[in-house]
RODO-2510 file (C-alpha; in nm, 4 decimals, decimal comma):
residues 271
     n   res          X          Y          Z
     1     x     6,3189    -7,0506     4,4921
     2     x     6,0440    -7,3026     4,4930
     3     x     5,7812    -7,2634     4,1932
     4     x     5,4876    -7,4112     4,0974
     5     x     5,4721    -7,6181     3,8109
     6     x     5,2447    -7,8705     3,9819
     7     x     5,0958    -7,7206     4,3223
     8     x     4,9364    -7,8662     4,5548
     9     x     4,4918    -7,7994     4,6166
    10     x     4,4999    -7,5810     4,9632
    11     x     4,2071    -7,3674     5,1066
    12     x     4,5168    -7,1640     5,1855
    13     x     4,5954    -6,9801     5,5018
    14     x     4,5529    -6,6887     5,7301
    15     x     4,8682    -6,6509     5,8641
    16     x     5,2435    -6,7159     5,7743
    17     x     5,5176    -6,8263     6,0067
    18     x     5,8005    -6,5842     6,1126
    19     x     6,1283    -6,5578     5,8959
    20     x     6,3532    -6,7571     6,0406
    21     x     6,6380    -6,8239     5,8323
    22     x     6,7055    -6,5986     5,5254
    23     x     6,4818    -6,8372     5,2835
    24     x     6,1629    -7,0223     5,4498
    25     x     5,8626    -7,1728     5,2540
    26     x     5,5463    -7,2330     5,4075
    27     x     5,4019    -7,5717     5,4218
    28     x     5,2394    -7,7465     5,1426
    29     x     5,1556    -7,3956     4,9271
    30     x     5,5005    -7,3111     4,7556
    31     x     5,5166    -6,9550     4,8434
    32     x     5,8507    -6,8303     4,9351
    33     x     5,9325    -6,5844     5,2256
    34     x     6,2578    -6,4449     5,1448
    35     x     6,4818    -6,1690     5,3519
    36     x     6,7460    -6,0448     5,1729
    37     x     6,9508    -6,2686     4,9483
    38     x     6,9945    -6,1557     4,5011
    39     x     6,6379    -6,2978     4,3356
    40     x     6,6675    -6,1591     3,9925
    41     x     6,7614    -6,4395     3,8676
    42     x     6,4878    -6,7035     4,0565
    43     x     6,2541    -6,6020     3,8433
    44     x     6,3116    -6,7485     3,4729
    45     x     6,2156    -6,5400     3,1588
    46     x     6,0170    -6,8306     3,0235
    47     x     5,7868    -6,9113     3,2562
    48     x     5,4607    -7,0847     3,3483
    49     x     5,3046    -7,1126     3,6402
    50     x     5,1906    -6,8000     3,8946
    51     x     5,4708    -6,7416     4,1345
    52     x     5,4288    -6,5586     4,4218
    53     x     5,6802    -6,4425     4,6917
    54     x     5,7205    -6,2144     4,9753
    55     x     6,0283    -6,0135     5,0685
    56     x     6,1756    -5,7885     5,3927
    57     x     6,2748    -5,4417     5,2767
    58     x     6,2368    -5,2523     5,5999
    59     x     6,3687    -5,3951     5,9313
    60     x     6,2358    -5,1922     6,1599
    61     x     5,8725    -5,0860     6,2500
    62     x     5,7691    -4,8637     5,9064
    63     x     5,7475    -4,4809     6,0433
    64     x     5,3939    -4,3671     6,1400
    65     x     5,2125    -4,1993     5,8905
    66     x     4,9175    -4,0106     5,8772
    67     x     4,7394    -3,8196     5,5476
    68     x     4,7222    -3,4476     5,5229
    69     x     4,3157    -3,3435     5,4462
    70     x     4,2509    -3,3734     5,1080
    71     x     3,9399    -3,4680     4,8667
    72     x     3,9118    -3,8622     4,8502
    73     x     4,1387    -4,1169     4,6775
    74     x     4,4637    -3,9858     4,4820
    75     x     4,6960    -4,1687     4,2393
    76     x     5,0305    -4,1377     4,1135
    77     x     5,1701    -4,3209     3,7876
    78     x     5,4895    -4,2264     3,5950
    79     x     5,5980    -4,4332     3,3271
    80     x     5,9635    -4,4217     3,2309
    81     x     6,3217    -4,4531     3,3301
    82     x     6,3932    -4,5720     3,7036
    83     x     6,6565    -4,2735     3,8272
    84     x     6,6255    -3,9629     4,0217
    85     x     6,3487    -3,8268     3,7981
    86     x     6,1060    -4,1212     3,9209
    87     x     6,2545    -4,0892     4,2532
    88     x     6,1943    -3,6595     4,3008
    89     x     5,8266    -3,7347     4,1206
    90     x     5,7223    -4,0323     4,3899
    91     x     5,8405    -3,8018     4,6697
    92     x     5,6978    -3,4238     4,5866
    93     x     5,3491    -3,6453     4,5371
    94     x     5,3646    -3,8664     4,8789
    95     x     5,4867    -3,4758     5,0060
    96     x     5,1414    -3,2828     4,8928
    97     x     4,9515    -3,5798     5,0548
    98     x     5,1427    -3,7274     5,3657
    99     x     5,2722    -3,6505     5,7019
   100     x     5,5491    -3,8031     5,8660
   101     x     5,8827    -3,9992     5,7686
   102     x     5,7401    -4,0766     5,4266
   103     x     6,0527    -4,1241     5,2758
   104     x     6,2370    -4,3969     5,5004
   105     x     5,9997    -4,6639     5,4052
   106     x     5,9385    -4,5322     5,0246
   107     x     6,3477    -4,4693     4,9573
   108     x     6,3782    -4,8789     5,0871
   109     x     6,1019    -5,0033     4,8808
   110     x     6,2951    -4,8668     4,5691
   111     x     6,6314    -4,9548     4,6844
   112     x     6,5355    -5,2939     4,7324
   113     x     6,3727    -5,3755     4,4334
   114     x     6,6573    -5,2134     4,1974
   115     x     6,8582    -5,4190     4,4200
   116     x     6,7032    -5,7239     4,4427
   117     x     6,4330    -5,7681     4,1647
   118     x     6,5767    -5,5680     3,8663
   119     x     6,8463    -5,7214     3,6103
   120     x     7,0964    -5,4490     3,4289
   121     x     6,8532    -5,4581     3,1073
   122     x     6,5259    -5,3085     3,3124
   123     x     6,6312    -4,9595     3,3020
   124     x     6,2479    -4,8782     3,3174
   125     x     5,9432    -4,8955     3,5152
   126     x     5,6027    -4,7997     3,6109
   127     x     5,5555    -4,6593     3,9400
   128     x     5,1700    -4,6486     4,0953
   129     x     5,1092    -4,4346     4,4523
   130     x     4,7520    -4,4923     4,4987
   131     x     4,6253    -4,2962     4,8444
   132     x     4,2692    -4,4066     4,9746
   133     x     4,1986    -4,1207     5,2151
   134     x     3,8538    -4,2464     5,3029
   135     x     3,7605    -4,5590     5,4160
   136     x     3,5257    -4,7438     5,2881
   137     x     3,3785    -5,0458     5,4187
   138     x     3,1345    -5,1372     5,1914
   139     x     3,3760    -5,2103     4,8935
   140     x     3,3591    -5,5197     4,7948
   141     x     3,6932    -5,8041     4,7108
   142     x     3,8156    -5,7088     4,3529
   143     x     3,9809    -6,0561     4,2859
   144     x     4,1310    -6,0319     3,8944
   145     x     4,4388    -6,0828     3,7884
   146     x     4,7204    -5,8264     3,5947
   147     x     4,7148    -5,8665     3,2219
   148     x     5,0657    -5,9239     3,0358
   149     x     5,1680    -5,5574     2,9675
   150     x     5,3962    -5,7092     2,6743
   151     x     5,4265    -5,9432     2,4823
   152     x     5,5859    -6,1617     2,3172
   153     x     5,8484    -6,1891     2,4453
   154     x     5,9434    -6,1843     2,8061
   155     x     5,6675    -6,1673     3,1098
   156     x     5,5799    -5,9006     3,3483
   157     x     5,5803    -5,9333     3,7496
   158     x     5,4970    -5,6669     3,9594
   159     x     5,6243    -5,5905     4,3020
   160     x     5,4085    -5,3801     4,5907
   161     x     5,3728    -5,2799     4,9581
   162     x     5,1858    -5,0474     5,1710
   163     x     5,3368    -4,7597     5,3800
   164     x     5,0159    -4,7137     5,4948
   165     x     4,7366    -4,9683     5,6049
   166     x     4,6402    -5,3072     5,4857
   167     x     4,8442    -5,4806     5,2549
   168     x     4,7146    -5,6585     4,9361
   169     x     4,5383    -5,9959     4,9464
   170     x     4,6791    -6,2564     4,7718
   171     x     4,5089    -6,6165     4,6408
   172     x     4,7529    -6,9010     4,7093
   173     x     4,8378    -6,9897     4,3313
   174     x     4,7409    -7,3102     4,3235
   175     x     4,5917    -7,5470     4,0217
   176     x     4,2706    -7,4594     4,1986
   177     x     4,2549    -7,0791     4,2542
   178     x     4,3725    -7,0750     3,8992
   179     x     4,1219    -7,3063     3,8027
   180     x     3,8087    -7,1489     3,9385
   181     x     3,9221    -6,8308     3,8333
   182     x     3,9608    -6,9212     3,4672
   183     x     3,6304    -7,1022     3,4548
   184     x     3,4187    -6,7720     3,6259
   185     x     3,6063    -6,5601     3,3774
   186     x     3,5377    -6,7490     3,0576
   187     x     3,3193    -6,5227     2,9015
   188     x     3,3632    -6,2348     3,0623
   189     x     3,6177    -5,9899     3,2502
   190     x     3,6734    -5,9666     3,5973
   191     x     3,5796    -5,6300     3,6227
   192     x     3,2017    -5,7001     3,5490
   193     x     2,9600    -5,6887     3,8652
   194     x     2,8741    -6,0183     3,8807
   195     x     3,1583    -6,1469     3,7485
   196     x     3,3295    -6,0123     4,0341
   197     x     3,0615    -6,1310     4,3055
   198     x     3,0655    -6,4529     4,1670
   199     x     3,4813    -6,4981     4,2340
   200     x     3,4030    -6,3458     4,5671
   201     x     3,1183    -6,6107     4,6505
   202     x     3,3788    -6,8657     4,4768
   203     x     3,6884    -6,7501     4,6838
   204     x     3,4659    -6,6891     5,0191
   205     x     3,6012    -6,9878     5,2078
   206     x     3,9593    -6,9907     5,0534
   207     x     4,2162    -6,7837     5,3345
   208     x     4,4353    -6,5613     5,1215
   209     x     4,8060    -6,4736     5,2296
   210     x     4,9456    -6,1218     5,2383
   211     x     5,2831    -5,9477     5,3165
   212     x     5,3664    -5,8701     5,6508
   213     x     5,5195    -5,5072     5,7726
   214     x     5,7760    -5,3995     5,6491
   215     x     5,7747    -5,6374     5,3480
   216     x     5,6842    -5,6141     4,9546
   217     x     5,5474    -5,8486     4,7703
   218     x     5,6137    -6,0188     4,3948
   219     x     5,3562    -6,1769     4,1958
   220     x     5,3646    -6,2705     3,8535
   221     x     5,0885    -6,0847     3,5650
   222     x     4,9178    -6,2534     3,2876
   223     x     4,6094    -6,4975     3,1621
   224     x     4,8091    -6,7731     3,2546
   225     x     5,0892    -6,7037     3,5023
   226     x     4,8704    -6,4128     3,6582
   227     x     4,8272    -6,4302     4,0666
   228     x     4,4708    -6,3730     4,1649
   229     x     4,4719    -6,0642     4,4279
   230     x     4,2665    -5,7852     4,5675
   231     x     4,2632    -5,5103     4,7707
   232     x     4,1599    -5,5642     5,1462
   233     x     3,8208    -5,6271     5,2827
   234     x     3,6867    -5,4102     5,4081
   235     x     3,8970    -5,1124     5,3794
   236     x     3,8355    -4,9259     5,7171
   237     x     4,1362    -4,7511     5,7373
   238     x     4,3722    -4,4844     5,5331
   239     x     4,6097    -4,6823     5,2894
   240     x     4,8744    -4,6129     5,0905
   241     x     4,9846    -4,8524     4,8483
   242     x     5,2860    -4,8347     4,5642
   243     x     5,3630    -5,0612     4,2944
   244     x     5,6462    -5,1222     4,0731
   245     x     5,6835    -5,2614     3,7293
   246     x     6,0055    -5,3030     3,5927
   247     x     6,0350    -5,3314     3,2235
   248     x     6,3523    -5,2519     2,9903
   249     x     6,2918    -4,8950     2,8370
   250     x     6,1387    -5,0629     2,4457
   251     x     5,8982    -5,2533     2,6880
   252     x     5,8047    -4,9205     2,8753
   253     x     5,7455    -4,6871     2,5878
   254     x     5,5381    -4,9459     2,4329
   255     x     5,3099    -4,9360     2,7393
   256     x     5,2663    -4,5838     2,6732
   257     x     5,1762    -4,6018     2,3482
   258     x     4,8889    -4,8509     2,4349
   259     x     4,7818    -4,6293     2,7024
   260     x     4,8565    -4,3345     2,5288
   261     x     5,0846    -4,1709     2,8139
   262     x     5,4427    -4,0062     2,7644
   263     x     5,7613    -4,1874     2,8475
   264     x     5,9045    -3,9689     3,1211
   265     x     6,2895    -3,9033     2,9932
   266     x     6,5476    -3,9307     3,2933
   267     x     6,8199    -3,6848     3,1429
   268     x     7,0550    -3,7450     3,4233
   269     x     7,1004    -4,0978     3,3263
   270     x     7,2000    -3,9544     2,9809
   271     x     7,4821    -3,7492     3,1195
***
């Protein structure tokens, strides 16, 4: 898998080429469009540069989906061991708020990513089902970038799709996306208002990439290795979006202690 210790300057692009052949790379940016081949290890645990990649987990057209009534956005997250517990939680939640063959295109997501993204050591994960029932066009970009979530020793990546809707923006992680983002963010976080308008005004006439249907994405988390991303603009549709972090278990638990959660015990792995 290509990385990028010393990418390339690109206003990026709009659209990828088809997967033709089981690995492809698009021209001149270093992302990787991968089908179904083992990636666990592509990734190394010392690393540093943003990597970014997409990957097919569903070959067919996702099921059609549609949410049940409800009262605005709704979000999911359960922190602790990947097994039937997370599994059973994920699908009595998607159950209260969606309608249709939920499950096909959830089941693969998770099946794929123990498969293909998890080594035997991450026994753990966080899981995040956000819903956004109503759209909302006026929303602005919400470029940032995932903190580590340990450290120090190894480095988080997070892998997502939508079953629903739009799928995440991605900046192409270049010396320059990383660049401009690092110099707007100096002195403050992302998540101030100006801060924020600023990267948008920044990042208005850079073309960011994004997973097709029926695949996930992979990007790597932190000040330095962190992919800049963002929901989609504008959001004038239903969405449903799920994330996965995988972690081993000492990794997990100390997540929750930061965010003062509870470690959700799997005690049919312990049989």
């Amino acid at each position: 898998m290509m990385v990028l210790d010393t990418p390339k300057e690109s206003q990026g692009l709009d659209s990828r080429p088809e997967l033709l052949s089981e690995t492809d790379t698009v021209p001149d940016t270093g992302i990787v469009l991968e089908s179904s081949s083992n990636v666990i290890d592509e990734f190394p645990i010392e690393i540093r540069s943003p990597q970014l990649s997409f990957h097919r987990f569903f070959n067919e057209p996702l099921p059609k989906l549609t949410l049940l009534p409800g009262d605005g956005h709704m979000a999911l997250t359960y922190i602790g061991h990947y097994g039937p517990h997370l599994i059973s939680t994920g699908l009595d939640f998607l159950a209260e708020q969606v309608s249709g063959d939920f499950k096909s295109g959830f089941m693969a997501f998770l099946n794929h990513v123990k498969e293909h993204h998890m080594s035997p050591e991450q026994t753990s994960c966080k899981l995040a089902i956000r819903i956004y029932r109503v759209p909302d066009p006026t929303k602005p970009l919400r470029w940032h970038q995932d903190g580590f979530f340990w450290l120090p020793n190894g480095y988080a990546y997070q892998l997502g799709t939508v079953l629903l809707g739009p799928p995440t923006l991605f900046q192409q992680p270049t010396q320059e996306t990383q660049r401009i983002y690092h110099e707007v963010t100096k002195d403050e976080l992302d998540s101030v208002p100006h801060v924020r308008q600023a990267l948008t005004d920044q990042f208005r006439d850079f073309k960011p990439v994004s997973a097709k249907p029926g695949e996930l994405s992979r990007w790597t988390n932190g000040h330095d290795t962190g992919v800049v991303h963002s929901e989609p603009f504008p959001i004038v549709e239903p969405r449903i979006f799920v994330s996965l972090l995988p972690g081993t278990e000492a990794q997990l638990r100390n997540l929750c202690e930061l965010w003062d959660m509870s470690f959700k015990v799997d005690e049919t792995l312990e049989e």
